[in-house]
FIKOLZA-1660 file (N, C-alpha, C; in steps of 0.1 Angstrom, whole numbers, plus 5000, padded with zeros to 4 digits):
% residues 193
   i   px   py   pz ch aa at
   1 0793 2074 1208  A  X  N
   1 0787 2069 1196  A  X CA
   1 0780 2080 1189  A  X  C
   2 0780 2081 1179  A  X  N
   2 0773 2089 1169  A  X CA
   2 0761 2083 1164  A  X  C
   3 0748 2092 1166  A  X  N
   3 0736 2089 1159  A  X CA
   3 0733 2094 1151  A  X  C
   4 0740 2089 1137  A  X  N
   4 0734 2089 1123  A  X CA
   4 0721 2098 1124  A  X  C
   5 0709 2088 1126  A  X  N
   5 0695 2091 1128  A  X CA
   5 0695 2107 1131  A  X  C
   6 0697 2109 1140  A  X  N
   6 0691 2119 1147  A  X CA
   6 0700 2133 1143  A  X  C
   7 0712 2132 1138  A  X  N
   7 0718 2142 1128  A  X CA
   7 0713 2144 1116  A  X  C
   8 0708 2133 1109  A  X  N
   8 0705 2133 1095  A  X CA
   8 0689 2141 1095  A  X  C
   9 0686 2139 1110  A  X  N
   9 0670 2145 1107  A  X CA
   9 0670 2158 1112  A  X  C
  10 0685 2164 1122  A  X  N
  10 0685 2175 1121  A  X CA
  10 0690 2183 1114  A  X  C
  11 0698 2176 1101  A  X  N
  11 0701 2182 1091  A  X CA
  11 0691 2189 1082  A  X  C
  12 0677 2175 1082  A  X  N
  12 0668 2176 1070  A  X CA
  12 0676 2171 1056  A  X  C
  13 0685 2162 1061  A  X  N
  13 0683 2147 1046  A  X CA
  13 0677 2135 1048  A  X  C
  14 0673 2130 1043  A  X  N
  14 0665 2117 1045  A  X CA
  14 0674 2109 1055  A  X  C
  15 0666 2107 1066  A  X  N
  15 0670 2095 1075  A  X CA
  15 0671 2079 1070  A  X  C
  16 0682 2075 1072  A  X  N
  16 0684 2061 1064  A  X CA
  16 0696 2054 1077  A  X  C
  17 0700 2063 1087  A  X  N
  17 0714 2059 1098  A  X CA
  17 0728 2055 1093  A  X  C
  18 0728 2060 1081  A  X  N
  18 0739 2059 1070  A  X CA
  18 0747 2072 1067  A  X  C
  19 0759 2071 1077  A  X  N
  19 0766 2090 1073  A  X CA
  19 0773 2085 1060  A  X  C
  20 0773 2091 1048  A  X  N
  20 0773 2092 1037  A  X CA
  20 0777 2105 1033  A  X  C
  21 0781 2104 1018  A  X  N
  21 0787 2122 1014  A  X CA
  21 0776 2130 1014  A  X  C
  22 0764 2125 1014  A  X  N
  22 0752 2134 1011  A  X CA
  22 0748 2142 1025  A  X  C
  23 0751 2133 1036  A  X  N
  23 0746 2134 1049  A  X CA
  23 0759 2146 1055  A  X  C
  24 0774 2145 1051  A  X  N
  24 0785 2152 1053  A  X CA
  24 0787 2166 1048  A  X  C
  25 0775 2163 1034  A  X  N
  25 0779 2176 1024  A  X CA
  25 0770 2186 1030  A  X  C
  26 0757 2182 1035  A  X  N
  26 0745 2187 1045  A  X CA
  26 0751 2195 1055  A  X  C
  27 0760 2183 1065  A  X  N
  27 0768 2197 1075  A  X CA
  27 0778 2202 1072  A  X  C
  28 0785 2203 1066  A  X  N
  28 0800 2209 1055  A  X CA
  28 0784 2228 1056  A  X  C
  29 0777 2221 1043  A  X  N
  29 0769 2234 1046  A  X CA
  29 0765 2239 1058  A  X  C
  30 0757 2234 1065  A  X  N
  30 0748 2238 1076  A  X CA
  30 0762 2249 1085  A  X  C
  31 0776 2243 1084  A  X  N
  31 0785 2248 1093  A  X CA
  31 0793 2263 1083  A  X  C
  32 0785 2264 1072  A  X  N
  32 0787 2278 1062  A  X CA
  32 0798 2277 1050  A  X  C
  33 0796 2262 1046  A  X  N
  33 0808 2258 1033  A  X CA
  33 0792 2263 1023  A  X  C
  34 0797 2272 1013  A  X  N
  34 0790 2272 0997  A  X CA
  34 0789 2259 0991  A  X  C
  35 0775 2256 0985  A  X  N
  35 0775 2244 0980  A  X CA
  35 0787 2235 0972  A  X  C
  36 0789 2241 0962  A  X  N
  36 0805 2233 0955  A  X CA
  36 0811 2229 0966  A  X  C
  37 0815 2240 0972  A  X  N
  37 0830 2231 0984  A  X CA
  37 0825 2219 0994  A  X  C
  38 0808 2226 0999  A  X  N
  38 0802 2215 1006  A  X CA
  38 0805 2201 0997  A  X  C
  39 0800 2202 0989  A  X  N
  39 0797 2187 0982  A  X CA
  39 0813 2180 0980  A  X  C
  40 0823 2185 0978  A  X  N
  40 0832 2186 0973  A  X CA
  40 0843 2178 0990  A  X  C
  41 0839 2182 0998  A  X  N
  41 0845 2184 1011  A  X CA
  41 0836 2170 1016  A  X  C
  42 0825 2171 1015  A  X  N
  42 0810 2158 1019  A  X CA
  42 0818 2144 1012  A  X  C
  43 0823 2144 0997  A  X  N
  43 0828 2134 0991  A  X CA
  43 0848 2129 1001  A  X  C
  44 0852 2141 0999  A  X  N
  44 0862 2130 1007  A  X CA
  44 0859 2133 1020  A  X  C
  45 0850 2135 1031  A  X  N
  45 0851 2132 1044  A  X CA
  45 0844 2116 1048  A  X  C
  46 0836 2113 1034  A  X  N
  46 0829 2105 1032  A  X CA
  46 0842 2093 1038  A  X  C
  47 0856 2099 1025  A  X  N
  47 0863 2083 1030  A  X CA
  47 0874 2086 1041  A  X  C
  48 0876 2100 1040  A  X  N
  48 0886 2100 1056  A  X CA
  48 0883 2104 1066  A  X  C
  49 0872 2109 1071  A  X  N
  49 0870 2108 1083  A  X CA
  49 0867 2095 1088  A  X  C
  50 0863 2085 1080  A  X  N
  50 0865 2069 1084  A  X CA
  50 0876 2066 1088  A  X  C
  51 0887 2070 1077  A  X  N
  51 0900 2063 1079  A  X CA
  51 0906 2069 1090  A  X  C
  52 0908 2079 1094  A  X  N
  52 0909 2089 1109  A  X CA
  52 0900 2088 1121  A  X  C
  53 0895 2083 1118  A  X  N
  53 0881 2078 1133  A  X CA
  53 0878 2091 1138  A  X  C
  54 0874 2098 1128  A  X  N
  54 0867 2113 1136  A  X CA
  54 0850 2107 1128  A  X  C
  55 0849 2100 1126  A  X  N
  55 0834 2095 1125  A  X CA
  55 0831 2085 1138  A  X  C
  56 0839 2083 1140  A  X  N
  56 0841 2073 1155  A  X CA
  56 0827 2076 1169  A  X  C
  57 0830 2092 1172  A  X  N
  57 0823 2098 1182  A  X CA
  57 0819 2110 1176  A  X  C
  58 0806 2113 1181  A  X  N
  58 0800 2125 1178  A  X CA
  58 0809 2137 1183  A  X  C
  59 0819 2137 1196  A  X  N
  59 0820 2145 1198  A  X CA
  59 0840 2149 1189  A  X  C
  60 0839 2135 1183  A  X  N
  60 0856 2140 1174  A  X CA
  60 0846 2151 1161  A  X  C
  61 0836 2140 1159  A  X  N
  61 0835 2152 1148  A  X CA
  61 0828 2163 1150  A  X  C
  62 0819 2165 1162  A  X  N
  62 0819 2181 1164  A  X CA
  62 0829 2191 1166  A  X  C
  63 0840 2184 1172  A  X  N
  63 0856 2195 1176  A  X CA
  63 0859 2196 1164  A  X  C
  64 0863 2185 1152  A  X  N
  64 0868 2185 1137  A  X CA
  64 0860 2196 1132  A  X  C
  65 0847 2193 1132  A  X  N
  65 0842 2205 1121  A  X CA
  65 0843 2221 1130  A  X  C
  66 0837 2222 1144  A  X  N
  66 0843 2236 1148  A  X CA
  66 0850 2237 1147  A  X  C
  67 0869 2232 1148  A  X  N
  67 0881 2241 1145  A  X CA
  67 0883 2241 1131  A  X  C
  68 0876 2236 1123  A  X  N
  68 0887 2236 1108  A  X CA
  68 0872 2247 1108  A  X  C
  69 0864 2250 1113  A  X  N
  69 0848 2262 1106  A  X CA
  69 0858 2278 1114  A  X  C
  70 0863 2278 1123  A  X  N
  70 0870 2283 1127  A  X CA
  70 0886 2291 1116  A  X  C
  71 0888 2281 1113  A  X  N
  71 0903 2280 1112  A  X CA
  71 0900 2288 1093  A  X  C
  72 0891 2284 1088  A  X  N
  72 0885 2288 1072  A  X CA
  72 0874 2295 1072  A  X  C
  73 0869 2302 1079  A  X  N
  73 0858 2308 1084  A  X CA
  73 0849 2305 1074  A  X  C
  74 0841 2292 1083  A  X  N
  74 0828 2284 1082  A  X CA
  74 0832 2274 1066  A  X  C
  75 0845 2273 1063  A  X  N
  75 0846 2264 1047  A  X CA
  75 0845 2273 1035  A  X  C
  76 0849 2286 1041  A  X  N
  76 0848 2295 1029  A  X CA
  76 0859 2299 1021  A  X  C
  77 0874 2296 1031  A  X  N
  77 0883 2300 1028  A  X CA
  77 0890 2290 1027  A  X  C
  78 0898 2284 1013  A  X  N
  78 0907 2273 1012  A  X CA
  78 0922 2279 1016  A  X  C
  79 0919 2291 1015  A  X  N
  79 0937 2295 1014  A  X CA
  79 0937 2309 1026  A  X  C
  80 0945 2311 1030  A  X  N
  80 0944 2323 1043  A  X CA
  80 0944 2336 1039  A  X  C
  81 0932 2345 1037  A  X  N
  81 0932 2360 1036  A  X CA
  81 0950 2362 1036  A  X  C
  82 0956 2363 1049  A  X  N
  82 0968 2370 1046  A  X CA
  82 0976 2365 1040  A  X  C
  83 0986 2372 1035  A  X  N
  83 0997 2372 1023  A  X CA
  83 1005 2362 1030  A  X  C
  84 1008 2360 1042  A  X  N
  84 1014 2349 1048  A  X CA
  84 1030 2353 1051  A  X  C
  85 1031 2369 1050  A  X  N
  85 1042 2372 1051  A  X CA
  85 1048 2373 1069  A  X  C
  86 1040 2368 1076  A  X  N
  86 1039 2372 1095  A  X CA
  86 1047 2359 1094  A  X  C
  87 1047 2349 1086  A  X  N
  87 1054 2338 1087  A  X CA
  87 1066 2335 1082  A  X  C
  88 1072 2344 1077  A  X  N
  88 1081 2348 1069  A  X CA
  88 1097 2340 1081  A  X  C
  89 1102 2336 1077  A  X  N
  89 1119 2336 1088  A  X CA
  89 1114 2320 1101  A  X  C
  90 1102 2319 1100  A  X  N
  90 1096 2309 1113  A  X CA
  90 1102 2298 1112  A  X  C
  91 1115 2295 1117  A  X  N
  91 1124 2279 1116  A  X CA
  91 1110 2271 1124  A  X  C
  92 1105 2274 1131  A  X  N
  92 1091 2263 1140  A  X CA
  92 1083 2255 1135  A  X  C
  93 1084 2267 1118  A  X  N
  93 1072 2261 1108  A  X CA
  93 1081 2256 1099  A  X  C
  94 1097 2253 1099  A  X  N
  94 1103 2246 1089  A  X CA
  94 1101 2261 1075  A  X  C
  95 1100 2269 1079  A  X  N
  95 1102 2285 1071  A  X CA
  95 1116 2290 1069  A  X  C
  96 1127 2283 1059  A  X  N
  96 1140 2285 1064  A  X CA
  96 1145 2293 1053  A  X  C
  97 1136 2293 1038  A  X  N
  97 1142 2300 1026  A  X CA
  97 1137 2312 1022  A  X  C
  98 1138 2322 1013  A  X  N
  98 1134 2332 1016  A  X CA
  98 1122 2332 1004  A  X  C
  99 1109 2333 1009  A  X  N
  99 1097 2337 1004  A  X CA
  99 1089 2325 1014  A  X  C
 100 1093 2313 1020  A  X  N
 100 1087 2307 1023  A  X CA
 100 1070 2309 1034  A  X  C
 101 1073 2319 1037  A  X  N
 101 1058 2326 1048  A  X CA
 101 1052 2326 1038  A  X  C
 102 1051 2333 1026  A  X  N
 102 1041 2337 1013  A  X CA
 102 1041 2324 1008  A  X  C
 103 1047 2315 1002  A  X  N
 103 1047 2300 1000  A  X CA
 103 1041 2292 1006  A  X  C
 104 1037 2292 1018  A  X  N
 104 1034 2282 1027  A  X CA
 104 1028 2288 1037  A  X  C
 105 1021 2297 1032  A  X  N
 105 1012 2303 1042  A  X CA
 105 1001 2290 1045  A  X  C
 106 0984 2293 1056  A  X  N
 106 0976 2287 1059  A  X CA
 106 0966 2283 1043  A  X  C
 107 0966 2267 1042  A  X  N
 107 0949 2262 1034  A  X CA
 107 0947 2255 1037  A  X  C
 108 0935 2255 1035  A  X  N
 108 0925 2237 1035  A  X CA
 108 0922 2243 1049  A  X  C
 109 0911 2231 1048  A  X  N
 109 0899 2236 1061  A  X CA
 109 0906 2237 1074  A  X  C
 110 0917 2231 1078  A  X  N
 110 0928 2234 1092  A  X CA
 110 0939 2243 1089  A  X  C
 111 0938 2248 1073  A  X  N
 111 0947 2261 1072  A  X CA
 111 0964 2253 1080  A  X  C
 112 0963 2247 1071  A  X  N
 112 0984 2241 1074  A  X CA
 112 0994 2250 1067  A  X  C
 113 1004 2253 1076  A  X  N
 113 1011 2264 1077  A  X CA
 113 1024 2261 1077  A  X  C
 114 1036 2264 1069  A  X  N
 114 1052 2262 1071  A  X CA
 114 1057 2248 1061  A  X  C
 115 1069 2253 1057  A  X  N
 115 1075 2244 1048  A  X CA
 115 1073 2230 1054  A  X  C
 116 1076 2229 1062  A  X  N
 116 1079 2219 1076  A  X CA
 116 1065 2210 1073  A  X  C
 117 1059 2220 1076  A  X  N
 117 1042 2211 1082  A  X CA
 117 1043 2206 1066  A  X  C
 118 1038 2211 1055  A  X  N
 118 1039 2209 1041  A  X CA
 118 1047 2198 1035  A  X  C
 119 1055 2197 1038  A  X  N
 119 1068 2185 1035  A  X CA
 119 1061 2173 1041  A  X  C
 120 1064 2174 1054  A  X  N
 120 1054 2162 1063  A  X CA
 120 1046 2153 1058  A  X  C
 121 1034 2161 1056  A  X  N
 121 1026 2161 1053  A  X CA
 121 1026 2148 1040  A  X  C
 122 1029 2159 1030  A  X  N
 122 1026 2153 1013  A  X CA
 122 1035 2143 1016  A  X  C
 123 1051 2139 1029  A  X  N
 123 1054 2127 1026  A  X CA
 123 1045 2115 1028  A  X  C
 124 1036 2119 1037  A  X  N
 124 1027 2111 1045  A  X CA
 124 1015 2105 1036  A  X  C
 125 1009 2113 1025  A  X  N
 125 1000 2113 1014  A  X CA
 125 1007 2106 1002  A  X  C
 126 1016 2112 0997  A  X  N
 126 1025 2106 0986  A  X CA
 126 1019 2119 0974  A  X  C
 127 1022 2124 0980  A  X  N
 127 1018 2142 0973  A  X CA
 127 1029 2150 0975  A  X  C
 128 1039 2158 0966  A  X  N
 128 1048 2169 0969  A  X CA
 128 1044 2180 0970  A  X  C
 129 1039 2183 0986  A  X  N
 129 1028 2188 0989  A  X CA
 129 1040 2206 0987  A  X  C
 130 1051 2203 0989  A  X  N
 130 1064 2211 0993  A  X CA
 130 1068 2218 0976  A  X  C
 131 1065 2207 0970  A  X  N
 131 1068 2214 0954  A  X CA
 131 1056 2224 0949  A  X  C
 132 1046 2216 0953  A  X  N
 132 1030 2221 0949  A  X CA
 132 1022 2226 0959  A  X  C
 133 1022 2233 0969  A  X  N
 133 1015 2237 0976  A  X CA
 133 1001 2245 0981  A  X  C
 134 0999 2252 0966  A  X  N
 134 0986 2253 0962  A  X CA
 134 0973 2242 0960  A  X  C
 135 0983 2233 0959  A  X  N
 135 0968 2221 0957  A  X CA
 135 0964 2217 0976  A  X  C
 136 0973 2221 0984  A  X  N
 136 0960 2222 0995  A  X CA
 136 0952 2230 0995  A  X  C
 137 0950 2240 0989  A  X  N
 137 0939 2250 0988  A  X CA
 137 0925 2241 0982  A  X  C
 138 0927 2228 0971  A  X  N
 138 0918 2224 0966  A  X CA
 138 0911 2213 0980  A  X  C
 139 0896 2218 0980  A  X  N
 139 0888 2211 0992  A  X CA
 139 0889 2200 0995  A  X  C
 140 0893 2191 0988  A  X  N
 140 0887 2175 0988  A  X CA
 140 0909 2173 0993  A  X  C
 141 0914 2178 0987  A  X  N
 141 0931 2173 0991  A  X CA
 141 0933 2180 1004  A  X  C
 142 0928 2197 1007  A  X  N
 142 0928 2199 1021  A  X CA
 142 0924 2196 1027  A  X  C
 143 0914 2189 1034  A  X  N
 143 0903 2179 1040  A  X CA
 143 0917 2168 1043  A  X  C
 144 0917 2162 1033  A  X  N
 144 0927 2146 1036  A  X CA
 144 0942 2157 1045  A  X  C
 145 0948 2167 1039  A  X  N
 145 0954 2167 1047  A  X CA
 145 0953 2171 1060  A  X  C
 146 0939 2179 1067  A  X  N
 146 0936 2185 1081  A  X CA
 146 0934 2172 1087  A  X  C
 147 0931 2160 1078  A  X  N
 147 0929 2149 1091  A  X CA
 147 0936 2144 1092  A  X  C
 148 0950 2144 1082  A  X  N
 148 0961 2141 1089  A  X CA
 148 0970 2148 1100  A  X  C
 149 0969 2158 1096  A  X  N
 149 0973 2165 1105  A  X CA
 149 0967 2165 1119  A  X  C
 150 0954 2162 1118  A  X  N
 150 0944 2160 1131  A  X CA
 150 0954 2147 1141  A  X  C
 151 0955 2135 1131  A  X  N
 151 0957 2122 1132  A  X CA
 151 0971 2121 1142  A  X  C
 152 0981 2133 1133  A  X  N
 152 0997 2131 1137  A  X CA
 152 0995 2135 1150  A  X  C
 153 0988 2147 1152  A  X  N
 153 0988 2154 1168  A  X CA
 153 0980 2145 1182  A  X  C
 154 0970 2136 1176  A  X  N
 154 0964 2127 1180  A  X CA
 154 0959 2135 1191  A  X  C
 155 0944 2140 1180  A  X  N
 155 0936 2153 1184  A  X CA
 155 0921 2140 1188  A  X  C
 156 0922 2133 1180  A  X  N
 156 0911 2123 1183  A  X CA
 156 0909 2121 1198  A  X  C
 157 0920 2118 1207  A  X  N
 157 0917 2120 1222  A  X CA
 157 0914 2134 1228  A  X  C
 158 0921 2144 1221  A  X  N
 158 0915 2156 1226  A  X CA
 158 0903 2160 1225  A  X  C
 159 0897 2156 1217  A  X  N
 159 0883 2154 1212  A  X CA
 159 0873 2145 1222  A  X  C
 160 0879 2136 1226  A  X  N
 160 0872 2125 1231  A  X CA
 160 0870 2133 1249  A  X  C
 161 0880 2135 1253  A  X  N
 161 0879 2142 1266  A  X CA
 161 0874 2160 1265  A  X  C
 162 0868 2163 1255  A  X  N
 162 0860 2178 1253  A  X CA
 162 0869 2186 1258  A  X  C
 163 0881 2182 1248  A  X  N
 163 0891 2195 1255  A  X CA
 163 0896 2209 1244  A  X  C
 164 0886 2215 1244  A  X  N
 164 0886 2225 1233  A  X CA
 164 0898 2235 1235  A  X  C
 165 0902 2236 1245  A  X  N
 165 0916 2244 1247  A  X CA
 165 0928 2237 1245  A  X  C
 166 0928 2224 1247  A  X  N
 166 0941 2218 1240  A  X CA
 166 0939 2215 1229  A  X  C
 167 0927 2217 1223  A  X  N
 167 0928 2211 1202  A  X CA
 167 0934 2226 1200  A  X  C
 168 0927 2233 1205  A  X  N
 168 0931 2250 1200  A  X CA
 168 0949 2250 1199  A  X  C
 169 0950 2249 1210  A  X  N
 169 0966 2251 1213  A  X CA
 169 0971 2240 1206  A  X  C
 170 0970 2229 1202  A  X  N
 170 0975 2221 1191  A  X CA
 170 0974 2223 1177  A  X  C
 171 0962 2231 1176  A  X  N
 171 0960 2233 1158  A  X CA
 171 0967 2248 1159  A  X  C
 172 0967 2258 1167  A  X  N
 172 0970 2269 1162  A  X CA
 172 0982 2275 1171  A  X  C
 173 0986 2265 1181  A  X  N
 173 0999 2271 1187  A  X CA
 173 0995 2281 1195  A  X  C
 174 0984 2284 1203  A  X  N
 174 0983 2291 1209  A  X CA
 174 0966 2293 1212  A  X  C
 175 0960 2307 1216  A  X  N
 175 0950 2307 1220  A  X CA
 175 0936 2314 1211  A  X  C
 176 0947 2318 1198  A  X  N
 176 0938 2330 1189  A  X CA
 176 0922 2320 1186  A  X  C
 177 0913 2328 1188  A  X  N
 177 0902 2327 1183  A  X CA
 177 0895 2316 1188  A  X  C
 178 0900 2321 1205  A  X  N
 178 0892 2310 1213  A  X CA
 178 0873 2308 1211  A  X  C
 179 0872 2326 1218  A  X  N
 179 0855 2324 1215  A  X CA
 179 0851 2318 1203  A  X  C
 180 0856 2320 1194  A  X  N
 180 0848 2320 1175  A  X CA
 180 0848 2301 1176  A  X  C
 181 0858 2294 1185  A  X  N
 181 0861 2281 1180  A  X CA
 181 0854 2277 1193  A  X  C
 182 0848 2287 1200  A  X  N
 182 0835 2276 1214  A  X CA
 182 0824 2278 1205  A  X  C
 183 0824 2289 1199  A  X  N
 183 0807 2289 1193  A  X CA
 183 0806 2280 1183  A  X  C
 184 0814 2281 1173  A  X  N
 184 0814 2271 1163  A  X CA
 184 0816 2256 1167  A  X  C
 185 0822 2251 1179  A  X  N
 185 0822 2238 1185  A  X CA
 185 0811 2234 1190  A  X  C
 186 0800 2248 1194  A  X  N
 186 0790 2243 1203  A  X CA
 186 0779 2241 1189  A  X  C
 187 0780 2251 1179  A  X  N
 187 0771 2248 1165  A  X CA
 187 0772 2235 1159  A  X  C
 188 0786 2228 1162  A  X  N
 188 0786 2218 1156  A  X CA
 188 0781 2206 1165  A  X  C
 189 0782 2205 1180  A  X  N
 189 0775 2198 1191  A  X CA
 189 0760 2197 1189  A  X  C
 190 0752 2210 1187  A  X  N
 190 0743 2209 1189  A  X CA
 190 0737 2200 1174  A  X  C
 191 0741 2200 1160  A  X  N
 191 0737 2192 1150  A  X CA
 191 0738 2177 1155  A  X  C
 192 0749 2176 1164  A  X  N
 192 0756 2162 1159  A  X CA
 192 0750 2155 1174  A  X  C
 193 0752 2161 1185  A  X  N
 193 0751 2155 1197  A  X CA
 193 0737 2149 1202  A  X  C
% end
C-alpha cells in the first residue's frame, strides 16, 4: 500500500492523501527532472501510472522511478546522449534497415530502443511511433510509453517481489548500471516507503 500522507509530507506539498500531478511533479523533481519536464512528466503519470498499477504499491513505484532516473539520468535526458549508432544492424531490437540504430536509438524516461520496440509500441498507443519517433523524446508521450513498456514485460510483479536485478535485466537486457539503479531505487524507497 502506498501512503499518500507520508510521501507528500516528505516531499514538502501539502498533505491532503491525494497523489495528484502536483504530488508526482514534486518527485519527478526531488528524483532530478528540471521543473518543465517535472510538471510535464507529474501531469501524465497523474493518469498512467493509474492505468498501469505502478500507483498500486509503493514499492512498483519506487522500482518505476529508480530505473527510468537511471535509464535518463535523473529525467534529464528525453533522448540518449549517444548517436545510437552501437545499435546499428541489432535484428533483437527489430534494427533491420540501414540507419535504423541512429533512428531508433534510446528516449523517454525508459529510453526505448529498436524499430521493433517502436513499432510495438505506437501499435499499442495508436501513435506511429515507427514513422515519428522523435515524439518519444516529448516527456508526457515518453512516460505513457515506459509504462507500457513496464506493463508488456510485466515489471509490476518484479517490482512487487524487490527484484531489482530482474527489472534491470528486463529494461536493459542485461546488467549495465547496476549500482547507479540500487542507489537511485533506494532514493526513490526512502521518499515513498
Amino acid at each position: 500500500m502506498l501512503d499518500a500522507r507520508r510521501l507528500q509530507g516528505r516531499l514538502g506539498v501539502p498533505v491532503d492523501g491525494i497523489i495528484g500531478a502536483g504530488t508526482l511533479t514534486a518527485l519527478f523533481a526531488r528524483m532530478g527532472a528540471q521543473k518543465p519536464i517535472a510538471e510535464e512528466l507529474g501531469l501524465a503519470a497523474n493518469v498512467h501510472f493509474r492505468t498501469y498499477g505502478i500507483l498500486d504499491s509503493g514499492l512498483r513505484l519506487a522500482h518505476f522511478m529508480g530505473q527510468c532516473a537511471h535509464e535518463s539520468g535523473g529525467f534529464r535526458y528525453m533522448e540518449e546522449i549517444a548517436s545510437g549508432a552501437a545499435y546499428e544492424g541489432r535484428a533483437d531490437l527489430g534494427n533491420t534497415q540501414p540507419g535504423d540504430g541512429r533512428r531508433f536509438k534510446g528516449r523517454g524516461p525508459i529510453q526505448l530502443t529498436g524499430r521493433g520496440n517502436y513499432r510495438r509500441v505506437g501499435r499499442q498507443i495508436g501513435i506511429d511511433l515507427e514513422r515519428h519517433p522523435d515524439i518519444v523524446s516529448h516527456p508526457s508521450i515518453g512516460l505513457l510509453v515506459g509504462c507500457v513498456y513496464w506493463s508488456d514485460r510485466k515489471l509490476n510483479a518484479k517490482a512487487d517481489a524487490d527484484d531489482l536485478l530482474g527489472l534491470t535485466k528486463a529494461i536493459n537486457g542485461g546488467t549495465n548500471g547496476l549500482e547507479d539503479r540500487r542507489r537511485r531505487t533506494a532514493q526513490a524507497k526512502e521518499l515513498i516507503l
